[in-house]
KEZAPA-127278 format. One line per 5 residues: their letters; for each residue x negated, y negated, z negated of N, C-alpha, C. Coordinates in Angstrom, 1 decimal. Each point is the difference from the previous one (the first is absolute). Layout:
<rs>
A = X/Y/Z/X/Y/Z/X/Y/Z ~ ... $
</rs>
This chain:
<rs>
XXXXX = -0.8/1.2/0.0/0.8/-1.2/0.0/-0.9/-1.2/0.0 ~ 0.4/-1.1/0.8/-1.1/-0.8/0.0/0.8/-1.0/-1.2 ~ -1.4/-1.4/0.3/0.4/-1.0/-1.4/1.7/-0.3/0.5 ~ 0.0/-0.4/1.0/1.2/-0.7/0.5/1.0/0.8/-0.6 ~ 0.3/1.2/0.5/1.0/0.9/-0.4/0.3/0.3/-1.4 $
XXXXX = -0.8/-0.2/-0.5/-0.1/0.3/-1.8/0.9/-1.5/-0.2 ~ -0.6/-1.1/-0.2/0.5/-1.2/0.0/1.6/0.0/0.3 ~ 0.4/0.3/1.2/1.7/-0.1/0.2/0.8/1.5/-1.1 ~ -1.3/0.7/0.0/1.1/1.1/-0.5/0.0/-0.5/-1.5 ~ -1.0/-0.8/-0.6/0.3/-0.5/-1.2/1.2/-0.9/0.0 $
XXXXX = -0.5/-0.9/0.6/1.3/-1.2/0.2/1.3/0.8/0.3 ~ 0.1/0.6/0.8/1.4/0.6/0.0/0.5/1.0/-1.3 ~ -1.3/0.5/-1.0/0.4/0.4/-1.2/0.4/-1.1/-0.8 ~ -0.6/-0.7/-0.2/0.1/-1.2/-1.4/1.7/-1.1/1.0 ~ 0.1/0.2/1.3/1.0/-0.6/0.2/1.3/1.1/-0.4 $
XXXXX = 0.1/1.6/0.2/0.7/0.5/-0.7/0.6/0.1/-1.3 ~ -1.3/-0.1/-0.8/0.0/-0.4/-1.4/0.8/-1.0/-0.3 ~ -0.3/-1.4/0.6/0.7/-0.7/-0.6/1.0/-0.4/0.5 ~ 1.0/0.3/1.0/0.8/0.5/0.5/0.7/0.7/-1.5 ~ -0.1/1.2/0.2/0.6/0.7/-0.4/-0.1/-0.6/-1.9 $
XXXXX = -0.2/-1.2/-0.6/-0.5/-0.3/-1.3/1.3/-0.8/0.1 ~ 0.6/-1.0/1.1/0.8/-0.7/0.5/1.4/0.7/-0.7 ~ -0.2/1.0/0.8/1.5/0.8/0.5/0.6/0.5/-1.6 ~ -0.6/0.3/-1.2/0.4/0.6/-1.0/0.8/-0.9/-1.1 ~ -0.1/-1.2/0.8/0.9/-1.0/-0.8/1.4/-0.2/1.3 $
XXXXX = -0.2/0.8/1.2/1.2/-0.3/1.2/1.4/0.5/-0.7 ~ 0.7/-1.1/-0.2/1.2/0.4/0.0/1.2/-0.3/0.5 ~ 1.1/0.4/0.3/1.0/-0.1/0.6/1.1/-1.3/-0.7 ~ -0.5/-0.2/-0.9/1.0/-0.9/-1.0/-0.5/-1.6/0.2 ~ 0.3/-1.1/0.4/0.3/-1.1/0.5/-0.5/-0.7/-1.2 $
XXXXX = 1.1/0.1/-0.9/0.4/-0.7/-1.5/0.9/0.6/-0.6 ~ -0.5/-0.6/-1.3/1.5/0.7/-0.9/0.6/-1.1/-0.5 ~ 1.1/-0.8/-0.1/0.6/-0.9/-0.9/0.6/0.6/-0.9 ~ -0.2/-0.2/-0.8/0.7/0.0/-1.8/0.4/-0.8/-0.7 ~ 1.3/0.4/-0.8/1.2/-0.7/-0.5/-0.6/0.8/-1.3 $
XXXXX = 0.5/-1.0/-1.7/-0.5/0.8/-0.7/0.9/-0.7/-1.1 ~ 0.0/0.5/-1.4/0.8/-0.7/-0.8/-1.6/0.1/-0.9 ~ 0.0/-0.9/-1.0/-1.2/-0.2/-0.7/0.4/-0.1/-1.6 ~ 1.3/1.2/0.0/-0.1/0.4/-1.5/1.1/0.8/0.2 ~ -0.2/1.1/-1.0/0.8/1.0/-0.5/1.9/-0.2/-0.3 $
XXXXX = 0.5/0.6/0.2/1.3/0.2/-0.6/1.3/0.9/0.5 ~ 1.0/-0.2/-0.9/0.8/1.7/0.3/1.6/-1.0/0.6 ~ 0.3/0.5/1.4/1.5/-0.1/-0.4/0.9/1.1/0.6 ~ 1.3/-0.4/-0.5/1.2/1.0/-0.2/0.2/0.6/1.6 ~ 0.2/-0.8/0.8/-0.8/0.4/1.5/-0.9/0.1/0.6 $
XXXXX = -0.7/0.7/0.9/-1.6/0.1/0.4/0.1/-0.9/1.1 ~ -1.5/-1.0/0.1/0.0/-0.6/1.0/-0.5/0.8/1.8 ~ 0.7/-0.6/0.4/-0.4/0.7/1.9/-1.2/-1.0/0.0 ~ -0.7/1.1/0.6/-1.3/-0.9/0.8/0.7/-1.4/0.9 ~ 1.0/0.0/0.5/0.4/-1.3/0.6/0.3/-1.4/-0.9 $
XXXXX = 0.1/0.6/-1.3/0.6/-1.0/-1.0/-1.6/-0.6/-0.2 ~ -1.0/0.5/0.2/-1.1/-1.2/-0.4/-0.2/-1.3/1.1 ~ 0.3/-1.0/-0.7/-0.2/-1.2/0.6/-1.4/-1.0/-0.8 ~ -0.6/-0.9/0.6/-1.0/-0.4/-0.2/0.6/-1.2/-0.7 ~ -0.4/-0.1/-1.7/0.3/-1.1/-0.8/-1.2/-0.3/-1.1 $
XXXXX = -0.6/-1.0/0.6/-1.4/-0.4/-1.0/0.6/-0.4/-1.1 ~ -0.9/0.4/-1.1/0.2/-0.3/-1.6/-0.1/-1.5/0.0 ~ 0.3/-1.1/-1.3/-0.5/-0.7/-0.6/-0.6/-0.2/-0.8 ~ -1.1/-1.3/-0.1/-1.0/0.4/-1.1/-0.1/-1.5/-0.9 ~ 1.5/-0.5/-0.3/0.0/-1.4/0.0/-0.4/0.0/-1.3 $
XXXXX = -0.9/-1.4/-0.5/-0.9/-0.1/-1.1/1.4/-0.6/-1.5 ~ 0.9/-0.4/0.8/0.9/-1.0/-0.7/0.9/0.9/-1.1 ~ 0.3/1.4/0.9/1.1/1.0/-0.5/-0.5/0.1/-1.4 ~ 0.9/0.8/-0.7/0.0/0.9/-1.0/-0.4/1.1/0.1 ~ -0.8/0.9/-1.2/-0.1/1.1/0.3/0.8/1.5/0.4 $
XXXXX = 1.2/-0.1/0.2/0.8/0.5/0.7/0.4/-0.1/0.9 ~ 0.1/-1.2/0.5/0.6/-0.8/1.2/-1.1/0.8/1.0 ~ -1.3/-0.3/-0.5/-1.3/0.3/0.6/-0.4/1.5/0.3 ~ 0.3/0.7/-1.0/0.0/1.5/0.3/1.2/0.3/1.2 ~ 0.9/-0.4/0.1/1.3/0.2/0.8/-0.3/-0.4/1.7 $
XXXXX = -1.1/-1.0/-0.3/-0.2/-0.5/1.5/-1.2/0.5/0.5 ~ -0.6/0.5/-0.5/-1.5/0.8/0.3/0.7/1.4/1.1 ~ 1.2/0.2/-0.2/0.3/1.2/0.3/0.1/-0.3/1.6 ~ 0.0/0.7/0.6/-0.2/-0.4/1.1/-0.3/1.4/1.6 ~ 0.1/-0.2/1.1/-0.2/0.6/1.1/-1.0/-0.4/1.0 $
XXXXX = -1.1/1.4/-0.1/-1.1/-1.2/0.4/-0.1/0.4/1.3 ~ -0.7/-0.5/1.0/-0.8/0.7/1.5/-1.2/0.2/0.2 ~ -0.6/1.6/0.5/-0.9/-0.3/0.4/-0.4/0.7/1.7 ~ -1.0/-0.2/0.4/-0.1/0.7/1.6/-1.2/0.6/-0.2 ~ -0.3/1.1/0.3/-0.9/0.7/0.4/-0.8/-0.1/1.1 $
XXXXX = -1.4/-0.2/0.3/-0.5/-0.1/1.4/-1.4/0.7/0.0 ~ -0.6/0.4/-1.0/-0.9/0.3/0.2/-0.4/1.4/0.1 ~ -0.6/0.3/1.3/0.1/1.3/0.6/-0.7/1.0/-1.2 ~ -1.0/0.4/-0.2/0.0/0.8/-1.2/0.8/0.6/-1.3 ~ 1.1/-1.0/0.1/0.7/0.2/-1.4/1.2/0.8/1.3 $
XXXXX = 0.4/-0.2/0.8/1.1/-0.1/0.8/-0.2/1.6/0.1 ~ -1.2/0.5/0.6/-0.6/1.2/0.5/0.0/1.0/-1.2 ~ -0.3/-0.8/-1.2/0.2/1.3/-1.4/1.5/-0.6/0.1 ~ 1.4/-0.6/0.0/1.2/0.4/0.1/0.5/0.3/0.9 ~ -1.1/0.3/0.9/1.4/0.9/0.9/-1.3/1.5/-0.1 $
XXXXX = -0.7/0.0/-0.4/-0.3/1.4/-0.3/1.1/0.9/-0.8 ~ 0.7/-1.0/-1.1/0.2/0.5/-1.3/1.8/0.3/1.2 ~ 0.5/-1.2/0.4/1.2/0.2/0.4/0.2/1.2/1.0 ~ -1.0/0.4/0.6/0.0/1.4/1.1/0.5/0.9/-1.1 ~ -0.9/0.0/-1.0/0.1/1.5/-1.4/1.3/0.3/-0.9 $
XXXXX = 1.0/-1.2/0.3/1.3/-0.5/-0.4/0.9/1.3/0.0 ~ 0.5/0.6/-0.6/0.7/1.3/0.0/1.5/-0.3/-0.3 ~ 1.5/0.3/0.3/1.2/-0.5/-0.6/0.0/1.3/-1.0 ~ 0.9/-0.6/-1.1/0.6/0.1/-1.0/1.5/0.0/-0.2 ~ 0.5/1.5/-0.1/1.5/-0.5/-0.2/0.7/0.3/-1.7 $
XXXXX = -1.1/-0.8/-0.8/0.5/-0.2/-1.2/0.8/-1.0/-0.4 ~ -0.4/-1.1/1.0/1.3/-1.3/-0.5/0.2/-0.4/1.4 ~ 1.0/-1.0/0.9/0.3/-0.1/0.7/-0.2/-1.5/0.1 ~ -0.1/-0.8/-1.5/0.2/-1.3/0.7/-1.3/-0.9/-0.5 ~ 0.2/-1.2/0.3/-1.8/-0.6/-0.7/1.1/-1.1/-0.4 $
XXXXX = -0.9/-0.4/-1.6/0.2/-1.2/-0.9/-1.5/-0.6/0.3 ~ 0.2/-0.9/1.4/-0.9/-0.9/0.1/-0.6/-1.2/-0.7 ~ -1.3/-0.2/0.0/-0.7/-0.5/-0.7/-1.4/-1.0/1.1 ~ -0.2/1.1/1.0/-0.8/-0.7/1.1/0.1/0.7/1.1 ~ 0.7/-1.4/1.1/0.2/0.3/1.3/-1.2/-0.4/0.7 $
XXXXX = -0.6/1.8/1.4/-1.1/-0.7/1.1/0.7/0.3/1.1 ~ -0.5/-0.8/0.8/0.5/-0.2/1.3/-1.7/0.5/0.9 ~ 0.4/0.9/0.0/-1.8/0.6/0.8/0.5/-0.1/2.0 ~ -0.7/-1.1/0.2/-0.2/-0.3/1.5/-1.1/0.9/0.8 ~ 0.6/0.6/1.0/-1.3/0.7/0.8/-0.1/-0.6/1.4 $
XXXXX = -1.8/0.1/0.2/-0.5/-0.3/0.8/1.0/-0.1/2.2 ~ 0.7/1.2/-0.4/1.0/0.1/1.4/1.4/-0.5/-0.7 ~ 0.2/-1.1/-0.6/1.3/-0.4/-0.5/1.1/0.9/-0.6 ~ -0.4/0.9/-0.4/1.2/0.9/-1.1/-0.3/-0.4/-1.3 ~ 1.1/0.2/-0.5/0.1/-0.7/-1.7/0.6/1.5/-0.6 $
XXXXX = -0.5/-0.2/-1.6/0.3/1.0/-0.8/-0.1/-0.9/-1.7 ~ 1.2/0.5/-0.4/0.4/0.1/-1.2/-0.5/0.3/-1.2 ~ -0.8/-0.3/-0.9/-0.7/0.7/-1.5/1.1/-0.5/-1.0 ~ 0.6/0.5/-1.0/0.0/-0.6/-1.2/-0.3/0.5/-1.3 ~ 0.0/-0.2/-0.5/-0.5/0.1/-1.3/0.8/-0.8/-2.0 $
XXXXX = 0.2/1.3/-0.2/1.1/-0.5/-0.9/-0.3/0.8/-1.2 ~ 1.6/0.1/-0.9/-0.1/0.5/-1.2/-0.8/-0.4/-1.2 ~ 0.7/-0.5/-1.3/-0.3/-0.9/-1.0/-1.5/-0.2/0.3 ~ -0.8/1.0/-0.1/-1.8/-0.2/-0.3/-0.2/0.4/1.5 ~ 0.7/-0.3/0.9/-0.6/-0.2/1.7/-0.8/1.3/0.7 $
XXXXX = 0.3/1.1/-0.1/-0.4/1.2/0.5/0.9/0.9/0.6 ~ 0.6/-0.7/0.3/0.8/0.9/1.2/-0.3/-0.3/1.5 ~ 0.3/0.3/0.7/-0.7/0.1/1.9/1.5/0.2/0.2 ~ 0.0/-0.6/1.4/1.6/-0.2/0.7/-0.6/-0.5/1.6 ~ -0.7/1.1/0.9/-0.3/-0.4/1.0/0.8/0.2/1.3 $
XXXXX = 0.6/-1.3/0.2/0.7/0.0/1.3/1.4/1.5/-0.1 ~ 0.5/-1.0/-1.1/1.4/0.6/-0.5/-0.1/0.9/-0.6 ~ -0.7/0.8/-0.5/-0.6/1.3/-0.8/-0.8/0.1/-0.6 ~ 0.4/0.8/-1.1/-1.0/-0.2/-1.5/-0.8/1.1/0.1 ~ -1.1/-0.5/-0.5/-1.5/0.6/0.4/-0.4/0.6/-1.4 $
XXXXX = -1.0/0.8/-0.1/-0.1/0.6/-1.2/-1.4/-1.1/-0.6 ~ -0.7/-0.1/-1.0/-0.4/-1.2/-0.4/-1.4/0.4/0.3 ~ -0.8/-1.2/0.3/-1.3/0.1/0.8/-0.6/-1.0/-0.7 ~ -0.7/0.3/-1.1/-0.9/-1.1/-0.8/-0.8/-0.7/0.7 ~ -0.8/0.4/1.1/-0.9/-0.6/0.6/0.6/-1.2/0.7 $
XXXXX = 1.4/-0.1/0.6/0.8/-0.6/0.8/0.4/-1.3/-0.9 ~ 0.6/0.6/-1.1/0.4/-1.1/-1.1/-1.1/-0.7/-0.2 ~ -1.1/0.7/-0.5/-1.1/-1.1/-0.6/-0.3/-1.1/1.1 ~ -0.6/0.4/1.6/-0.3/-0.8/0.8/0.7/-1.2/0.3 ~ 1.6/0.3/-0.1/0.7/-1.1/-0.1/0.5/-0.9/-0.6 $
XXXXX = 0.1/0.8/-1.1/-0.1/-1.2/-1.4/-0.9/-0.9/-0.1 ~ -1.6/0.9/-0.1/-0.9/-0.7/-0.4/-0.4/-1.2/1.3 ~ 0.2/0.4/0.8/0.1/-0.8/1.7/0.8/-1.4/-0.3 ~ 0.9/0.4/-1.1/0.9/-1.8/0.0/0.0/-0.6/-1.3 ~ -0.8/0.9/-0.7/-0.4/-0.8/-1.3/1.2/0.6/-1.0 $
XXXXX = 0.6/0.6/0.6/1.6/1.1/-1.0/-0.5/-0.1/-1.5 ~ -1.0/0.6/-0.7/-0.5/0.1/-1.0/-0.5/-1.4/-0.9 ~ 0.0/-1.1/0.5/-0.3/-0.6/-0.6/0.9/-1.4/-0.6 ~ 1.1/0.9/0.7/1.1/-0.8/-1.1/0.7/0.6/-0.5 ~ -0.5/1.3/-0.4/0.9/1.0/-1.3/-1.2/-0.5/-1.1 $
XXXXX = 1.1/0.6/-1.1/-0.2/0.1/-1.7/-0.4/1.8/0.2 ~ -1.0/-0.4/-0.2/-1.1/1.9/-0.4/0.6/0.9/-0.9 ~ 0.2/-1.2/-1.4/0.3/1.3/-0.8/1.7/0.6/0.6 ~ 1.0/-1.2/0.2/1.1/0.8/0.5/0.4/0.5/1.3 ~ -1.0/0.0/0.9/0.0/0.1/1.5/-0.7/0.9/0.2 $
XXXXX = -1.2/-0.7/0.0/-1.2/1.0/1.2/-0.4/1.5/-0.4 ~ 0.1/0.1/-1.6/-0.8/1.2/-0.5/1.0/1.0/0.1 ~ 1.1/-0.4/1.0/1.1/1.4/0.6/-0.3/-0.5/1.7 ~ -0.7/-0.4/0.3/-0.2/0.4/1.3/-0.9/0.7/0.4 ~ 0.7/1.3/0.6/-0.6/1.4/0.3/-1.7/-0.3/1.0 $
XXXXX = 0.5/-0.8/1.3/-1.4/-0.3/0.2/-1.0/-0.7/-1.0 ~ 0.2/-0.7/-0.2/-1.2/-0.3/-1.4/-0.3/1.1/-1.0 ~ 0.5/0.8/0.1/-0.2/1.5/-1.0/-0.6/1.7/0.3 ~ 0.1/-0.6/1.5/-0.5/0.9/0.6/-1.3/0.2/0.3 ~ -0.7/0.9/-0.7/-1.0/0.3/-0.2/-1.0/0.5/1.3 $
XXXXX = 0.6/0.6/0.8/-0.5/0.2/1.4/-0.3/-1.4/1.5 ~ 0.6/-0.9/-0.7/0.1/-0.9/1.4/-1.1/-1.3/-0.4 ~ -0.7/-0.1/0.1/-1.3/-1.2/0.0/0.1/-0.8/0.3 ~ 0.2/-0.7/-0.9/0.4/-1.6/0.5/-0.7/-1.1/-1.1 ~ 0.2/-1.6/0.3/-0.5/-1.0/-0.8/1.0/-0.2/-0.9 $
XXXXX = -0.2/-0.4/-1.6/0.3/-0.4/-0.7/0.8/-1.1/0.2 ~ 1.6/-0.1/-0.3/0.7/-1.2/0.3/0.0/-0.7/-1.6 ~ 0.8/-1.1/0.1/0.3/-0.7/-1.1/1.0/-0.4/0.3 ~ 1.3/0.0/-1.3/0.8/-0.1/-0.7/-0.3/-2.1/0.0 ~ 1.6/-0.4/-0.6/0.4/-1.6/0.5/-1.2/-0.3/-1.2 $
XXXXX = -0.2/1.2/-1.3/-0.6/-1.0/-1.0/-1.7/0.1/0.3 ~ 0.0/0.8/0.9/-1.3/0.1/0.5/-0.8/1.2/-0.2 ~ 0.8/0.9/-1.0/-0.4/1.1/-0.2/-0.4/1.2/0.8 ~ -0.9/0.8/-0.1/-0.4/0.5/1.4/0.3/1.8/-0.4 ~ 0.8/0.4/1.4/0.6/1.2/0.2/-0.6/1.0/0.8 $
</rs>
């Protein structure tokens, strides 16, 4: 083989290479928009993923301290775009399995997952401590890895109370799935 030929056959290796370094973050998902409620609670009806609408808290200095707790409460947004995080959630949403233990979701966080050839799909996520899966009309059996990435993806965790919230959230307790330490509203780290 002469020098020349060594030369392209390298270049055409290290152009493989990094090629192919590209591709493991390729995913099919656009964006995710997310609808989110940014605190806990129970009612006598379960909410539809349609019922989340986008209502920012208040943080007015003037209120009362009730007034003030009351207006913090709130519906937040966020969008997903960055392809690495997108690539570990739709790894996790391929692995999605149904469940015909319950039939309906008490939503808590609506996504709107946009793909690359314009098809849209459905996620929600519900139930008092937010571990239930409801993908695209059907309840999914629960996928820690799925919950964590998108929680932690919108900041979900860091406007719960730890001691009464997070230390029953199954992903945070799960001892198999590797992840970073979140914090709790008082800062406390989970």
């Amino acid at each position: 083989m002469t020098m020349k030929t060594k030369q392209i056959a390298t270049f055409i290796f290290l152009l493989l290479i990094v090629c192919g370094c590209d591709n493991k973050n390729d995913t099919n998902i656009k964006s995710i928009y997310i609808l989110y409620y940014n605190y806990s609670f129970e009612r006598v009806n379960s909410v539809d993923c349609d019922e989340i609408k986008k209502k920012l808290p208040s943080f007015k200095k003037d209120e009362s301290y009730m007034q003030t707790a009351l207006n913090r409460l709130g519906v937040l947004e966020k969008t997903i775009k960055n392809k690495k995080l997108l690539k570990e959630i739709e790894d996790e949403i391929v692995k999605l399995q149904p469940d015909t233990s319950f039939d309906y979701i008490d939503a808590r966080i609506s996504c709107f997952i946009k793909y690359k050839d314009g098809k849209e799909d459905r996620l929600c996520i519900g139930g008092y401590f937010a571990n239930d899966i409801f993908y695209n009309g059907q309840c999914q059996k629960q996928n820690n890895k799925l919950l964590f990435l998108i929680k932690n993806a919108v900041k979900y965790y860091s406007w719960m109370d730890g001691e009464k919230y997070l230390k029953y959230q199954d992903e945070l307790n799960d001892k198999s799935l590797i992840r970073d330490s979140v914090e709790d509203r008082s800062g406390k780290k989970y």
